[in-house]
C-alpha positions in Angstrom: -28.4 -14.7 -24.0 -31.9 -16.9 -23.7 -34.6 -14.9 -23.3 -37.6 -15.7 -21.4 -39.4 -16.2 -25.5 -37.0 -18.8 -26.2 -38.0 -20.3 -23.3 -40.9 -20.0 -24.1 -40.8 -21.4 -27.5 -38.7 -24.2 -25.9 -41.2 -25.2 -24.0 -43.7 -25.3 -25.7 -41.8 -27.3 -28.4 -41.2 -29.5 -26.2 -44.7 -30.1 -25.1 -45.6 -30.4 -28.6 -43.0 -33.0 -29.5 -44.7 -35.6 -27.1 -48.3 -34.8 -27.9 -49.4 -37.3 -30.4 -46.9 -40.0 -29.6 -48.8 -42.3 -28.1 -50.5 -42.6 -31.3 -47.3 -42.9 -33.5 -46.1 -46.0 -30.7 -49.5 -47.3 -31.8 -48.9 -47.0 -35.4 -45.0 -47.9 -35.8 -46.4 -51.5 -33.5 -49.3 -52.0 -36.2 -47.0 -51.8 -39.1 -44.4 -54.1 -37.6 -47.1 -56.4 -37.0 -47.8 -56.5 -40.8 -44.7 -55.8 -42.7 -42.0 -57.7 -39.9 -44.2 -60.6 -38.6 -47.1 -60.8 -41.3 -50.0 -60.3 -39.5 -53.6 -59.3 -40.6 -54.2 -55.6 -40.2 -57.9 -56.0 -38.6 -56.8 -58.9 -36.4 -53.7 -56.9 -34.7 -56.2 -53.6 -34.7 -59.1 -55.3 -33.3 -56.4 -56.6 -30.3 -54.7 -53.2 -30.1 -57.9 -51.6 -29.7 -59.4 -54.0 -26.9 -56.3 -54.5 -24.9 -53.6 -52.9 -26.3 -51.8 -49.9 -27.3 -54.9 -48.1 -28.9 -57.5 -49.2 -25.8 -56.4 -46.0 -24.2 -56.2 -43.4 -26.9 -58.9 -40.9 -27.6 -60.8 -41.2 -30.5 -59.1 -38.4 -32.4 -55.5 -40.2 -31.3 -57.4 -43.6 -32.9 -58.1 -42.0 -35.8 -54.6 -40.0 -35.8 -53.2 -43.9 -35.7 -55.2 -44.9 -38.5 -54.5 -42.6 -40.8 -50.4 -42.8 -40.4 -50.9 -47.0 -41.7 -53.3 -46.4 -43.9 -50.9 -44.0 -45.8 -47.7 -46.4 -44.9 -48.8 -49.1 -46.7 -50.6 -47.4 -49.4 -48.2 -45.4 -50.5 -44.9 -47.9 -49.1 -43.7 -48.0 -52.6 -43.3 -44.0 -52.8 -42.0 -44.2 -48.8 -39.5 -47.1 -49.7 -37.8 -45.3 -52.8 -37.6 -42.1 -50.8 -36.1 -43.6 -47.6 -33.9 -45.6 -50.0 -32.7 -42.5 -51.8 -30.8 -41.1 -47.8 -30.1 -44.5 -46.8 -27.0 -45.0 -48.4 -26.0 -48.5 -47.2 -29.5 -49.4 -46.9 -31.6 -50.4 -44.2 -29.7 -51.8 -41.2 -29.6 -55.3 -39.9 -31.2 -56.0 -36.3 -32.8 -52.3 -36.3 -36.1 -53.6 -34.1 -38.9 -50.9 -35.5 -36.3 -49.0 -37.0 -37.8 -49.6 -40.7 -41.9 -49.0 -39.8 -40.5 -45.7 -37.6 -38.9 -44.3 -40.5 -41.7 -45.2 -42.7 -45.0 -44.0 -40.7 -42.6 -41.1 -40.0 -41.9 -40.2 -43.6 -45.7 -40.7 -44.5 -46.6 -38.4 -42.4 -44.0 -35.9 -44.0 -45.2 -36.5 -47.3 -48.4 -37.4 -47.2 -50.1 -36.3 -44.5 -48.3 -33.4 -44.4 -47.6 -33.4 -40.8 -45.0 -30.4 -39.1 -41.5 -31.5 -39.7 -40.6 -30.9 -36.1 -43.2 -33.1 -35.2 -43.0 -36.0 -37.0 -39.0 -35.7 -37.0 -38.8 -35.5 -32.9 -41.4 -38.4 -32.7 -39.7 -40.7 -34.4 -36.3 -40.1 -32.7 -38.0 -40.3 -29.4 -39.4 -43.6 -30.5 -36.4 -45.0 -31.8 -34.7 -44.2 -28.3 -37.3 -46.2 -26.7 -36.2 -49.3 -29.2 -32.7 -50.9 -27.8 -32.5 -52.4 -30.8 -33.4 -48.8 -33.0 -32.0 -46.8 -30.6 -28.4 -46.5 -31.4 -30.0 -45.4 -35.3 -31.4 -42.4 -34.0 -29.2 -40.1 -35.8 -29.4 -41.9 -38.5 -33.5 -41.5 -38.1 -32.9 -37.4 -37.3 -30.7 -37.3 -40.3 -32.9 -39.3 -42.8 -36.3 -37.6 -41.9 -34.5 -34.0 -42.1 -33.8 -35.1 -45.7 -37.3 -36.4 -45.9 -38.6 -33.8 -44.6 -36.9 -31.3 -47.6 -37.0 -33.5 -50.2 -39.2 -36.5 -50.2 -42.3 -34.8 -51.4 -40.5 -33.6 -54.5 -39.3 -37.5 -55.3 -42.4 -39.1 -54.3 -44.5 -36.8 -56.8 -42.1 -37.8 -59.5 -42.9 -41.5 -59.4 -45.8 -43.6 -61.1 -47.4 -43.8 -57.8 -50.2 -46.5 -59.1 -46.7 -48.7 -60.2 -44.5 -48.5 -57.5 -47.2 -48.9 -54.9 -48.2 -52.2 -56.3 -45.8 -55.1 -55.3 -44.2 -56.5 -58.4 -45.8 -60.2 -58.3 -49.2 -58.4 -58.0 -48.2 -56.1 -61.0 -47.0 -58.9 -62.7 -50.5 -60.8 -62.6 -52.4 -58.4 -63.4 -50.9 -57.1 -66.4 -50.8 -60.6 -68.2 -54.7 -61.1 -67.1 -56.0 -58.0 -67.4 -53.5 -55.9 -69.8 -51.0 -53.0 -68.5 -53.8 -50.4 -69.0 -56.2 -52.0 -67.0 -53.5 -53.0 -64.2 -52.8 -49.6 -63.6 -56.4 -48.3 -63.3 -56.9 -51.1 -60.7 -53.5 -49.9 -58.8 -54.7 -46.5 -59.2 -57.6 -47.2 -57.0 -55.7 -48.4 -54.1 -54.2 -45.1 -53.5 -57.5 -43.8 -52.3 -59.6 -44.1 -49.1 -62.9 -45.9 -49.9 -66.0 -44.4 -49.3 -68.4 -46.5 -46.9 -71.4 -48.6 -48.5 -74.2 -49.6 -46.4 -77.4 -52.4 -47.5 -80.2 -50.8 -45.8 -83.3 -52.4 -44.8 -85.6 -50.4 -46.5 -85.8 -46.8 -47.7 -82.3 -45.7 -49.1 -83.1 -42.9 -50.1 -84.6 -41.5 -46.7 -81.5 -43.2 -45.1 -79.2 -41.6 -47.5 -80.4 -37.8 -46.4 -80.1 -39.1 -43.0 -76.8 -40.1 -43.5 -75.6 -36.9 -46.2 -74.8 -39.9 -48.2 -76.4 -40.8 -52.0 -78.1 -44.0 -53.4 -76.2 -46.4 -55.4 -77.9 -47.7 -58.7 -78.1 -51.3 -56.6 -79.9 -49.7 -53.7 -76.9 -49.1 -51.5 -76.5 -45.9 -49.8 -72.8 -44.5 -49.7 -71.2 -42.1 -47.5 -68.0 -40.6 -46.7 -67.6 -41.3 -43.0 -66.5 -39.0 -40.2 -66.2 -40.8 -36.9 -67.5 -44.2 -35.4 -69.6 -46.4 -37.7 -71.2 -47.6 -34.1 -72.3 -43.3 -34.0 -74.2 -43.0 -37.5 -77.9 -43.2 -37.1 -79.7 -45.9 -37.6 -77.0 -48.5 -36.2 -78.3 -49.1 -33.0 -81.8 -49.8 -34.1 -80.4 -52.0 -37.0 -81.7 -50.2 -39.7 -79.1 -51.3 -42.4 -75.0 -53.2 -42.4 -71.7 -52.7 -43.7 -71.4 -54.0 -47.0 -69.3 -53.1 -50.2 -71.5 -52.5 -53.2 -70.3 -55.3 -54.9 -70.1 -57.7 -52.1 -74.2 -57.3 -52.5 -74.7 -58.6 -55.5 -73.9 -62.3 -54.9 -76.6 -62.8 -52.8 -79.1 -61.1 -55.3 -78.1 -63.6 -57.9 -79.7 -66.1 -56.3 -83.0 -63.9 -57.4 -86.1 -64.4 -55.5 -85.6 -66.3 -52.2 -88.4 -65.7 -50.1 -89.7 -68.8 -49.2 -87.1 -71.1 -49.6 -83.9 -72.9 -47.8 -80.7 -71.3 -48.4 -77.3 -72.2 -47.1 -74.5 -69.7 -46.8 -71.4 -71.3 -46.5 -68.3 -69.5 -45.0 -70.6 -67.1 -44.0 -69.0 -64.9 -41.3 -69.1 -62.0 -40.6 -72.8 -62.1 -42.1 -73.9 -59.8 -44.4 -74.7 -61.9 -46.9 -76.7 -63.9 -44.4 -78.5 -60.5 -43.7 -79.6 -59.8 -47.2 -81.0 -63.8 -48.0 -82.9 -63.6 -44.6 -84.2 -60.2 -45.1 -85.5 -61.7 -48.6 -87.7 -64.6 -46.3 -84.8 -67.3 -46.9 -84.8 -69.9 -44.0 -81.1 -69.4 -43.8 -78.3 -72.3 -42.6 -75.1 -70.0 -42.1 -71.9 -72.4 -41.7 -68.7 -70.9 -40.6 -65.9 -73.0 -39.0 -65.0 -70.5 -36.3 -67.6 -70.5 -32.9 -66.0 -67.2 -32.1 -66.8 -65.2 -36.3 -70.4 -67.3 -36.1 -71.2 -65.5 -32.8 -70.0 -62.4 -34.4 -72.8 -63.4 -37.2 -75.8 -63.4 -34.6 -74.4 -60.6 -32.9 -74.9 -58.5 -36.0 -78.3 -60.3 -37.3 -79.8 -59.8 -33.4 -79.1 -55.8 -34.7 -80.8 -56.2 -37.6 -84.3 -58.3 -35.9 -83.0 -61.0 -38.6 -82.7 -65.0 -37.8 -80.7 -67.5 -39.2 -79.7 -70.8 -38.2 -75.9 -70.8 -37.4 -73.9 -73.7 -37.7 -69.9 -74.8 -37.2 -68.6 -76.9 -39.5 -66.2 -77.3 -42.3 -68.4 -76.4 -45.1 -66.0 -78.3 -47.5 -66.8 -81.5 -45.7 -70.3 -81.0 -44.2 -73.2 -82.9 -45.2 -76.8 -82.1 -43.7 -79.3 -84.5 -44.1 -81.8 -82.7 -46.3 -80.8 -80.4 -49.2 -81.2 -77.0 -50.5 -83.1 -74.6 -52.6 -80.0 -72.5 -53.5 -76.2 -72.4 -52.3 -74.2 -69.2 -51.6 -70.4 -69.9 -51.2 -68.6 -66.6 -50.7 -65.3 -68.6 -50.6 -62.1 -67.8 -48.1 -59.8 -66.1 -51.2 -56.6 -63.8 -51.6 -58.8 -60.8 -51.4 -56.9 -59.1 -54.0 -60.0 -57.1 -54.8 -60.3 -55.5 -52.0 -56.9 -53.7 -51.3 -58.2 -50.4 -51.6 -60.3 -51.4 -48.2 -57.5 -53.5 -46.8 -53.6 -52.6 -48.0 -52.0 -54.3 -45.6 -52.4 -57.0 -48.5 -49.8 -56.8 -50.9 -47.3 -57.6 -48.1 -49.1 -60.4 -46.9 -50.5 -62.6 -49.7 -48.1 -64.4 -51.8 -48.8 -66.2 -55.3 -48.4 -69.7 -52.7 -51.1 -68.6 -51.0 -53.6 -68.4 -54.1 -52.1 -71.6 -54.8 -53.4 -73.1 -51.3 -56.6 -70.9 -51.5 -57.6 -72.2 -54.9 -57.0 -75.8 -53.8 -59.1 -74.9 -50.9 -62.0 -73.2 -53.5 -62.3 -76.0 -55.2 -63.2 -78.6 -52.6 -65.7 -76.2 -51.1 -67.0 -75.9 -54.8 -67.2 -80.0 -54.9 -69.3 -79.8 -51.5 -71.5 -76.7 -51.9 -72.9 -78.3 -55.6 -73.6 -81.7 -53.9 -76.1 -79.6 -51.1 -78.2 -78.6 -53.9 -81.4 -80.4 -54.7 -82.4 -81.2 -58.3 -82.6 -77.8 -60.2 -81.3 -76.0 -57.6 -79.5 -72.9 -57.8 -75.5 -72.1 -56.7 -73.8 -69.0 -56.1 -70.0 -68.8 -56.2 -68.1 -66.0 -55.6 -64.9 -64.5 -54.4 -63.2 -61.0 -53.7 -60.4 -61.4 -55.7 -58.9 -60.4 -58.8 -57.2 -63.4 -59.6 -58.5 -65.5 -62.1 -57.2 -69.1 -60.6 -60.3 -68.1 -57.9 -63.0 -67.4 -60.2 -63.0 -68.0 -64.0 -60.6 -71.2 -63.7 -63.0 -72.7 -60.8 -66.1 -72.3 -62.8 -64.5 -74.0 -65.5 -62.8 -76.5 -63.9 -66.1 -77.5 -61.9 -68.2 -77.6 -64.9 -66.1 -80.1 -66.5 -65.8 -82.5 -63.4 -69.8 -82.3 -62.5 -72.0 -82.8 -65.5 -74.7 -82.2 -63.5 -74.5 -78.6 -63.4 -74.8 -75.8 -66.1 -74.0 -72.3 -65.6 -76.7 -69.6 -65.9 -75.5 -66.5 -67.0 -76.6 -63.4 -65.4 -78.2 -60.4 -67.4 -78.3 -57.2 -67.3 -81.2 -56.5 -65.7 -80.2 -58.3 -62.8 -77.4 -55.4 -62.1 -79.7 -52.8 -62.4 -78.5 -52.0 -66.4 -74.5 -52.7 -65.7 -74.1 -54.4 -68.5 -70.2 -54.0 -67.8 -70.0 -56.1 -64.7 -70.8 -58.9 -67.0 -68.3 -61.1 -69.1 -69.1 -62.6 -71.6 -69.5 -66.1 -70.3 -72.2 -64.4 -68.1 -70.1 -64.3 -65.2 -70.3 -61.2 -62.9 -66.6 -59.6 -62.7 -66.2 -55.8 -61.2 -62.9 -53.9 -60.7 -62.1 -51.4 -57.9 -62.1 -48.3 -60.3 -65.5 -49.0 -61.9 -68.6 -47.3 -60.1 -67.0 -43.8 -61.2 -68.8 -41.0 -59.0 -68.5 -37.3 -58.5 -64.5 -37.6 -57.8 -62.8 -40.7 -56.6 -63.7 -39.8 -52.6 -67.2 -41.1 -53.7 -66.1 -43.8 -56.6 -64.7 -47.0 -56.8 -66.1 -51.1 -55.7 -64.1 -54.0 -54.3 -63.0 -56.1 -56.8 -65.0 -59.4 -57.2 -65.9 -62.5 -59.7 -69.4 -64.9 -59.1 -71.3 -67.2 -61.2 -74.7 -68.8 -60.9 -74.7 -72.4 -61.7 -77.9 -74.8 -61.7 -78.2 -78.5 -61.5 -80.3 -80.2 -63.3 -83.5 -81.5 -62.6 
């Protein structure tokens, strides 16, 4: 006999089975962007958010979204062994979303610790709205349900920093950087970065502002809740987004006020930011209209003025020369996974192939802007030494003309360990170690200051 508490209780599970789909649609679509057609995370979010599946969803449901692909492709080596464990005969062919349902699915059992009935009904419901998935959604019941009773306990047994890091990457990294080293750097991936903002002035007022602390390079860090667009001080341009280590480049360069600086590849601008706030006259060449007007966008925030120019900065040739160079080149971004782990899945050791040849002209370029002991910042945001070390190298031997100027200690407010010992600067993602690693870590990145002689 049904009673009117199971009604009840059917009811309202039933209610509670659809609330929060709208945000899992949004998050199986992301991942199937990334992982099935190899998209860029931020480029199919920003379009999601603007005009697709995300433009409607409250900002809890947003952040709901978020959450499910940051953990999917963080911790897709721990989800892939799981699911691999119930799926017998493996994942099957022509299965549409099939494979990022059951993954966002079993990251939210595992991970985010989500209600079984929940994240279980979801994902069949999703898979029924898949032709192509939806004559697996058994299979997806039966899987998660298994998931659901037993993933946590396989997943905890794993080397998580390992199997989360794609084997090529693994690979690299162990034969540049040793095994120990390797995994310290994977280790850091697994956990949500804290935000870094370059402030104008005052960090340590904007840091109690902000319930955030002051780095050792001036940067204030916080641990954000909510819209970046929300925090105080944004609207009156107070201080930008910036990685702690993606700051230091530009204050290689030492001293600028006063002088002309060009920033090449130089959306979306915070390196721009910090030269003009020193009293550079900036040149900021990017060869997209569309990131450049991004780049004034953001420095009409910040009261700051550069002069913004399209072109192919590995071709361009303006008719007078400059002070001092900064080429933050386009590179695999390797150092910044823990910010962006989409990634792994989308990079290949071809691409930092390409990229490398593409570094290298921009190099050839950026040192003939410089006038006659001028100054030259390279850097990258990668951890791969074919797009820093080898480039340095490789340019010093084909342009006599230049010598590298090693940085010192001083210069990195006493981190003597960003330095290598040619005097290149060189951080990794778990250095900066903080009160636990919500409030630790730095993208990974390699620069070098080079002068040419007088």
């Amino acid at each position: 006999m049904i009673t009117s508490d199971d009604e009840t209780r059917a009811r309202a599970h039933a209610r509670d089975a659809q609330v929060g789909l709208p945000a899992r649609r949004a998050a199986v679509e992301l991942l199937a962007a990334v992982l099935q057609k190899r998209q860029p995370l931020d480029d199919i979010l920003g379009r999601s958010l603007d005009r697709g599946s995300m433009g409607d969803l409250p900002q809890r449901d947003r952040a709901l979204t978020r959450a499910i692909v940051a953990a999917s492709l963080r911790r897709k080596g721990q989800l892939d062994r799981v699911l691999g464990t119930f799926l017998e005969r493996g994942m099957p062919d022509k299965s549409g979303t099939l494979y990022p349902i059951l993954l966002s699915a079993a990251a939210q059992l595992i991970f985010l610790k989500t209600p079984p009935h929940a994240a279980i009904d979801l994902a069949v419901t999703l898979a029924q709205y898949d032709p192509k998935a939806a004559r697996f959604s058994k299979l997806v019941n039966a899987v998660l349900r298994r998931v659901a009773s037993e993933g946590e306990a396989i997943a905890a047994g794993l080397d998580a920093a390992r199997v989360n890091t794609p084997d090529w990457l693994w690979s690299r990294w162990v034969s540049y950087w040793d095994e120990t080293r390797a995994h310290a750097i994977a280790a850091s991936h697994l956990v949500e970065p804290p935000l870094d903002l370059t402030v104008k002035s005052e960090p340590e007022l904007w840091a109690e502002r902000l319930s955030g602390r002051v780095l050792p390079t001036g940067s204030v860090r916080l641990l954000l809740k909510g819209r970046i667009e929300a925090l105080p001080g944004y609207d009156e341009g107070a201080w930008w987004v910036q990685d702690v280590a993606a700051s230091l480049p530009a204050r290689l360069l030492g001293d600028v006020a006063g002088t002309r600086v060009a920033d090449l590849c130089a959306a979306p601008g915070g390196k721009t930011a910090q030269l003009a706030l020193g009293g550079a006259s900036v040149v900021a060449v990017d060869t997209s209209k569309t990131r450049l007007g991004l780049l004034a966008k953001n420095l009409e925030r910040l009261g700051l003025e550069a002069e913004p120019v399209v072109a192919d900065a590995a071709t361009w040739q303006p008719e007078e020369r400059f002070d001092a160079v900064l080429l933050d080149a386009p590179c695999s971004s390797t150092g910044t996974i823990r910010r962006h782990p989409d990634i792994p899945y989308l990079k290949s050791p071809k691409d930092i192939e390409a990229l490398a040849a593409l570094q290298t002209r921009l190099l050839d370029n950026a040192a003939s802007l410089l006038k006659p002991g001028g100054r030259l910042v390279y850097s990258t945001c990668s951890l791969e030494p074919e797009e820093g070390e080898a480039q340095v190298a490789a340019l010093l031997v084909r342009n006599e003309a230049l010598r590298l100027d090693a940085i010192a200690p001083d210069e990195l407010y006493g981190q003597a360990e960003w330095i290598e010992p040619s005097g290149c600067l060189r951080t990794f993602p778990y250095e900066l170690r903080l009160d636990g690693p919500d409030w630790s870590g730095m993208d990974g990145f390699f620069a070098a200051r080079l002068v040419r002689a007088g």
